[in-house]
Backbone bond lengths (Angstrom), bond angles and torsions (degrees), N, CA, C in turn:
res aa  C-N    CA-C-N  psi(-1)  N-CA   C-N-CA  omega(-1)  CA-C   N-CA-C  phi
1 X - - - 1.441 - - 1.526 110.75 -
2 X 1.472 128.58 -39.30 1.108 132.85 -153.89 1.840 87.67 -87.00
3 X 1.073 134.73 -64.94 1.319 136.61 137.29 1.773 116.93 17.73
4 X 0.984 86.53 -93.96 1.636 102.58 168.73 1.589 112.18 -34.25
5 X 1.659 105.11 -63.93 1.625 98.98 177.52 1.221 143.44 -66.88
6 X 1.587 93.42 -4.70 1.601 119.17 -167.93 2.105 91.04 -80.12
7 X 1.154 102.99 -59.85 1.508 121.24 -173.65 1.270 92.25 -65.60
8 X 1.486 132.96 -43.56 1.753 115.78 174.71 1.512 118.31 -43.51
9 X 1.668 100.57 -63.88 1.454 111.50 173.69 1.776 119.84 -52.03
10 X 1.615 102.65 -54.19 2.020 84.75 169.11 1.453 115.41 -53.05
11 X 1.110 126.03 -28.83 2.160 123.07 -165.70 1.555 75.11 -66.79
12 X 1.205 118.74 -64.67 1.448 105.16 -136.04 1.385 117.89 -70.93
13 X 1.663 117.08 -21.17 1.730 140.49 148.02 1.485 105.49 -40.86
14 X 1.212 124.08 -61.31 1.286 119.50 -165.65 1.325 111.26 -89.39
15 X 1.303 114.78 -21.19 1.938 117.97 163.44 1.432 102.80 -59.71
16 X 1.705 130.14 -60.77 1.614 124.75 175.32 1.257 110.92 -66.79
17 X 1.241 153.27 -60.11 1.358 136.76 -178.29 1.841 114.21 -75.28
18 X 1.587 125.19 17.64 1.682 100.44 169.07 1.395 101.87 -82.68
19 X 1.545 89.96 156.11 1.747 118.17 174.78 1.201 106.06 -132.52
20 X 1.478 96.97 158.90 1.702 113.48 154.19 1.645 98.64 109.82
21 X 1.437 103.58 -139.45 1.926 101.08 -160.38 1.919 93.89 -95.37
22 X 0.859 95.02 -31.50 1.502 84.15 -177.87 1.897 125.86 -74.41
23 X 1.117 89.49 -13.55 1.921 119.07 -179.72 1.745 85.46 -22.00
24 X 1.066 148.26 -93.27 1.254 149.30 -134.57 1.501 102.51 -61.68
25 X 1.625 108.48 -51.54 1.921 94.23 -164.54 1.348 96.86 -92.11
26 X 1.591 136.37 18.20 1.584 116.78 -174.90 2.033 75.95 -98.66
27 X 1.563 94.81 -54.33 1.439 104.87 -155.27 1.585 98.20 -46.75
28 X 1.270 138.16 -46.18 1.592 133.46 -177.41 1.634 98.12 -59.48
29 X 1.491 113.43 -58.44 1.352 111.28 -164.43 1.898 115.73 -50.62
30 X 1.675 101.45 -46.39 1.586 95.51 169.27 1.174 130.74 -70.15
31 X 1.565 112.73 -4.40 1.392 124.80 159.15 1.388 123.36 -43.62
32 X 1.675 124.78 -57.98 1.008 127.60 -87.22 2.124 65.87 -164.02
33 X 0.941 121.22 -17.02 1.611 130.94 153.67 1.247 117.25 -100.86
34 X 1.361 117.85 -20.07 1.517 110.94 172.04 1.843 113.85 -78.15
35 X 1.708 95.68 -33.58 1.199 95.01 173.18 1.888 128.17 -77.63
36 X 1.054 101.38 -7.95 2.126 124.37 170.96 1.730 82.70 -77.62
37 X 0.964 161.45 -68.93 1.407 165.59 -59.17 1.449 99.48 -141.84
38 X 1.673 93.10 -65.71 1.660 118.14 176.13 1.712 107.76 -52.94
39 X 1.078 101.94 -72.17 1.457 114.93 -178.34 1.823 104.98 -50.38
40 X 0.693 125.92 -36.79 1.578 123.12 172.94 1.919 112.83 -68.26
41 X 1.087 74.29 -57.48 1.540 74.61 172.12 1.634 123.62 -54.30
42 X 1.757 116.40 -56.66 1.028 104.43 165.64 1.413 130.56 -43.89
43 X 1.640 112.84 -55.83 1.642 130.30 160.23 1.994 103.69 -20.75
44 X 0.957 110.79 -47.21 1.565 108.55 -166.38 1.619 106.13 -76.86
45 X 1.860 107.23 -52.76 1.158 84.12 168.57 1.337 169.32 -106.26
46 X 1.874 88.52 34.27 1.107 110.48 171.72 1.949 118.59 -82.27
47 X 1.732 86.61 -47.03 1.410 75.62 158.93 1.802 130.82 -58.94
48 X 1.188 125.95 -26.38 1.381 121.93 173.66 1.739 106.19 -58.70
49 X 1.253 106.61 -35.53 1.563 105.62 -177.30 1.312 109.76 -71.58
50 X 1.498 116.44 -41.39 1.809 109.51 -179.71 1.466 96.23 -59.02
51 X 1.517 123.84 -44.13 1.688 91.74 -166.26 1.482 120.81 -96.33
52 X 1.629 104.08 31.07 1.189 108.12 152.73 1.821 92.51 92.81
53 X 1.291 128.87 39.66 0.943 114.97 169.86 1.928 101.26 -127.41
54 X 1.423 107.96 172.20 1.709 113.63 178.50 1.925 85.44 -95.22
55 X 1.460 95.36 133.79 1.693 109.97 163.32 1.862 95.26 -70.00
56 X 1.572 96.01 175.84 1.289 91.35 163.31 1.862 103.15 -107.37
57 X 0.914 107.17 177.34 1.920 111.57 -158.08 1.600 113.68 -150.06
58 X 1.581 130.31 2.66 1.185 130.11 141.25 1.384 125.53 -134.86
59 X 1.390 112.05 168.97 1.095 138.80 -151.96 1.307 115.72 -73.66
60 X 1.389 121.62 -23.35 1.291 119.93 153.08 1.694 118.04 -81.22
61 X 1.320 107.30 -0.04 1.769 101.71 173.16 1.141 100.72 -103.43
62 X 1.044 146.18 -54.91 1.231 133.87 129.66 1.862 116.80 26.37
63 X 1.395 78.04 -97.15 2.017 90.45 -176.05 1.598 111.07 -45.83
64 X 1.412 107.16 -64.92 1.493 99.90 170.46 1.198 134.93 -115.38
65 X 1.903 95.00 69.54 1.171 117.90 174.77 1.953 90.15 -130.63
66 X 1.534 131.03 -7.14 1.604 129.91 -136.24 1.656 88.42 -101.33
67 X 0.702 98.45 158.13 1.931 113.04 154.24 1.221 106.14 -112.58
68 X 1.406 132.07 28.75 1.435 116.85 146.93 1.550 101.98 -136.78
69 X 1.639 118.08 166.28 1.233 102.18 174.55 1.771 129.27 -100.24
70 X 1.138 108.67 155.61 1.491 106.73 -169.93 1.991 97.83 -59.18
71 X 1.650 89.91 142.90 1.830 88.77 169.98 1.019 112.53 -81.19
72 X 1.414 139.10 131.33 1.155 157.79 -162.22 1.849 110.04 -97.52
73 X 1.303 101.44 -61.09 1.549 115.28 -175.47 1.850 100.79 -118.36
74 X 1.082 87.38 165.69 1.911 111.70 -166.43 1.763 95.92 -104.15
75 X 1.371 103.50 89.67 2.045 81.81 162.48 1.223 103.71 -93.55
76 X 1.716 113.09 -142.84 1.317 142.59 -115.82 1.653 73.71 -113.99
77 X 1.378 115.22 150.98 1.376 126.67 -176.96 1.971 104.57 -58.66
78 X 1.094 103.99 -56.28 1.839 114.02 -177.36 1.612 101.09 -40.44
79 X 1.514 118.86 -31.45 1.783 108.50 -154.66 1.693 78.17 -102.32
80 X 1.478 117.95 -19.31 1.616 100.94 -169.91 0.954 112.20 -71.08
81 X 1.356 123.02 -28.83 1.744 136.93 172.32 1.358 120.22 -64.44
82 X 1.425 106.54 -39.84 1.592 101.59 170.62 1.409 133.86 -92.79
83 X 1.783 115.28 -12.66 1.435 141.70 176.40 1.617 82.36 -56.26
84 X 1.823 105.26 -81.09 1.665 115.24 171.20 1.615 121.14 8.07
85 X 1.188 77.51 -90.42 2.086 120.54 -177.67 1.798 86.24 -41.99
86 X 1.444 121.45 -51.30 1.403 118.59 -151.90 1.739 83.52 -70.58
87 X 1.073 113.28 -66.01 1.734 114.57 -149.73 1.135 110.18 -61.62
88 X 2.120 127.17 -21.94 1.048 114.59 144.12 1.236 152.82 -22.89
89 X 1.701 108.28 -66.57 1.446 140.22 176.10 1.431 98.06 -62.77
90 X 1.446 127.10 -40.06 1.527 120.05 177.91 1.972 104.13 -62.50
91 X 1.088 98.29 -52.65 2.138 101.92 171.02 1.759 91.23 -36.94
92 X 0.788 102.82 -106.56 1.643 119.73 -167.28 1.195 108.52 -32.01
93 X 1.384 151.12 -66.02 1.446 128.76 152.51 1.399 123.41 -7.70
94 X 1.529 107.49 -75.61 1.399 123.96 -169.91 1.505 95.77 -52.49
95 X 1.304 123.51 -63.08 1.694 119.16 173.12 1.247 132.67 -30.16
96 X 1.862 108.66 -52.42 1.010 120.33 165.50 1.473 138.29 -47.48
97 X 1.257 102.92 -46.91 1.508 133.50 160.29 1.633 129.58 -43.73
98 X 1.311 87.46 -38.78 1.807 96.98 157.92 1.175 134.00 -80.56
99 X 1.781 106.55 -30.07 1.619 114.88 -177.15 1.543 86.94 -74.72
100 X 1.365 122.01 -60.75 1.323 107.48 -177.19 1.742 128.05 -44.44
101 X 1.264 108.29 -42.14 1.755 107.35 176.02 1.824 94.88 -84.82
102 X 1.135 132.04 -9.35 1.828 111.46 177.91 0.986 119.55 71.57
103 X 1.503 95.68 39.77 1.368 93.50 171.90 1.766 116.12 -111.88
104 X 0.793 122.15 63.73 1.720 140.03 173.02 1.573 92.31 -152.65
105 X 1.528 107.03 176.54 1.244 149.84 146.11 1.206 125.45 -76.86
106 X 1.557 129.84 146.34 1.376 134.30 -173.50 1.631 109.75 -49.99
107 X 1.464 108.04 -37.38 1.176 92.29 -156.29 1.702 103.59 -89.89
108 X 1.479 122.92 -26.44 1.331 138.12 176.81 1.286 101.34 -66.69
109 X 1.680 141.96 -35.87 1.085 129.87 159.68 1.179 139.61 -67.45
110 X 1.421 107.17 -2.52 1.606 119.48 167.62 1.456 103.91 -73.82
111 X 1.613 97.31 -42.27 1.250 95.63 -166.04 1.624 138.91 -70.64
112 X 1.531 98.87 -30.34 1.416 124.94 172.54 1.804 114.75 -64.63
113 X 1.366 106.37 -40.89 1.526 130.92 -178.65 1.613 97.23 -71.26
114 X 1.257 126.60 -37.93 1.807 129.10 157.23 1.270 117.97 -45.84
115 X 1.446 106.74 -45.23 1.482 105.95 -162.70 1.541 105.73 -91.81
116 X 1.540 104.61 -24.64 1.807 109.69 176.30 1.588 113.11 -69.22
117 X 1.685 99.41 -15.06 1.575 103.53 -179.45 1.455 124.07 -64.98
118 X 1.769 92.40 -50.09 1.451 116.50 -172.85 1.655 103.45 -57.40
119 X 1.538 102.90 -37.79 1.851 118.91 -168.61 1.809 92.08 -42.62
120 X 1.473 98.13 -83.56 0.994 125.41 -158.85 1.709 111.88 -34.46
121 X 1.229 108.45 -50.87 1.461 119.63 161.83 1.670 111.78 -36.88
122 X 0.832 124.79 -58.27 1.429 149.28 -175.92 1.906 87.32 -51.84
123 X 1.117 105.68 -67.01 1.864 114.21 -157.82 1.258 81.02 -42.30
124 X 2.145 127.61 -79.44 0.901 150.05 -176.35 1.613 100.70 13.06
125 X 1.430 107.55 -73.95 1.899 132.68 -155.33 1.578 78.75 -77.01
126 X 1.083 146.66 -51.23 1.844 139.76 -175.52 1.408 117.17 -45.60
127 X 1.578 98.13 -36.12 1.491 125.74 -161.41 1.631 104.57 -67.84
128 X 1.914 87.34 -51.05 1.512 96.10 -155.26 1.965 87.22 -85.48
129 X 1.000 127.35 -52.24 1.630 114.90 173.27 1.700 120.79 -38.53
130 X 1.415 122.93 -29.13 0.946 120.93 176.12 1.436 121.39 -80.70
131 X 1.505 117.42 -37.83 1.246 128.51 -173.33 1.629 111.93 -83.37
132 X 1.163 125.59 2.88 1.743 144.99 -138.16 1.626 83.34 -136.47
133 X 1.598 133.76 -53.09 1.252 124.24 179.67 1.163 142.76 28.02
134 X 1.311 153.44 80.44 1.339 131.93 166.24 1.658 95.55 -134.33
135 X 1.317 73.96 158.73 1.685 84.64 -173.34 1.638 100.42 -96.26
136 X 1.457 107.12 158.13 1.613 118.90 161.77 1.845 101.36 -42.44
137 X 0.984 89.50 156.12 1.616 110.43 179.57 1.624 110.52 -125.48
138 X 0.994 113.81 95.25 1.927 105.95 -173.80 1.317 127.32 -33.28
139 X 0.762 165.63 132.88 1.005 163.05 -145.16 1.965 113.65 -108.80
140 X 1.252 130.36 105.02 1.491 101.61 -164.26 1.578 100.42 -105.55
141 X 1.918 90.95 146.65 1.596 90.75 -152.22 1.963 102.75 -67.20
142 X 1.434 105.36 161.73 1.478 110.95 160.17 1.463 129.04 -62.71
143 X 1.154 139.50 117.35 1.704 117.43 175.30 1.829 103.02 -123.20
């Protein structure tokens, strides 16, 4: 969970501060992963509450509670896409990693494996923006 919110809070940093030519399909796309992100997270800690446990609930438990790190600074749209893309693939690993050691329940592993689904979808559009690349081209003025 703490995970999740950490990567909620970078989408939504790098959704308000992208620039440049790509601004529209990164800025919708980190939209639109922050909200897969959000919704997972809540999803978790509600389940922590059915089985009778306290979620954690700020932002510094959160941070050093995450396996990824909080974004600190805003770069260049190309690294925002792949920082993104990276802290994703760190979710889904780390997820993976549990179904593999067993550490959930049947029904919490449906659930986590849902939310790694939606992730992954998400990387997909990171994948294809990153690999698709071109940079602005200056434009030189007319006289």
């Amino acid at each position: 969970m703490a995970t999740l919110e950490v990567a909620y809070s970078n989408a939504k940093g790098r959704h308000w501060m992208v620039y440049g030519t790509p601004f529209r399909s990164l800025h919708l796309l980190l939209d639109d992963t922050a909200a897969t992100l959000r919704k997972g997270a809540d999803k978790m800690a509600e389940t922590i509450c059915v089985l009778d446990g306290i979620p954690l609930h700020t932002m510094t438990q959160f941070v050093d509670s995450s396996q990824i790190e909080e974004a600190l600074t805003i770069p260049d749209a190309l690294t925002i896409a792949r920082e993104m893309r990276d802290d994703l693939n760190e979710i889904v690993a780390m997820v993976h990693g549990g179904v593999d050691a067993k550490v959930f329940n049947p029904t919490t592993e449906n659930d986590v494996l849902n939310i790694t689904s939606e992730i992954r979808h998400w990387i997909l559009f990171f994948d294809g923006i990153i690999s698709n690349w071109t940079p602005a081209i200056p434009r030189i003025p007319e006289f």
